[in-house]
N, C-alpha and C positions, 0 to 999 in steps of 0.2 A: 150230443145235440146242443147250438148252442141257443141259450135264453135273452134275449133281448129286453131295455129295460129304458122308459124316458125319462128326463128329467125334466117335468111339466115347466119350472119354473124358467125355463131355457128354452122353451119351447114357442114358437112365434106364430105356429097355425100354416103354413106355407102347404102344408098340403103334400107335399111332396113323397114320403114316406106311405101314406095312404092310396096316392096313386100308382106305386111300386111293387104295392099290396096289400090289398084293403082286407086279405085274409087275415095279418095278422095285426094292421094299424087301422083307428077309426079317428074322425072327430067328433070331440065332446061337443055339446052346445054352448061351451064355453070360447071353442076356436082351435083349442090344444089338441096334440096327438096324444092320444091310448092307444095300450094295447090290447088288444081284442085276442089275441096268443101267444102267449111267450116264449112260444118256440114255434118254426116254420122248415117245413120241409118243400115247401113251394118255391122258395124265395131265397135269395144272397141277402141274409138278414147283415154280413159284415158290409158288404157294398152299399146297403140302401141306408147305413150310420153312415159310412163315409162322405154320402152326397149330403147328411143334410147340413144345412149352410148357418145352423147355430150348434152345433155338435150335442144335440141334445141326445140322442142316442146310443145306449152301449150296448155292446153284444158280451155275455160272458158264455165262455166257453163251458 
């Protein structure tokens, strides 16, 4: 299963990844994406890193 992992500091708050699926991404009250599961059986956790538009996202297998 793979674990998913952000790099806050690359992170711009777009929301994006949360919209995707807010199972396993949340916003802090800071702006930034968390993660709320490291791992997702709901979701293309590789597809929803590919869209986001500061690559702050990894997926490790």
């Amino acid at each position: 299963m793979a674990k998913v992992v952000i790099d806050e500091s690359k992170c711009v708050g777009c929301g994006l990844c949360v919209n995707n699926c807010p199972d396993c991404f949340e916003l802090s009250d800071e702006g930034v994406a968390k993660v709320k599961n490291s791992s997702c059986e709901n979701c293309d956790l590789k597809d929803i890193a590919s869209q986001c538009p500061v690559e702050a996202i990894t997926v490790e297998d």
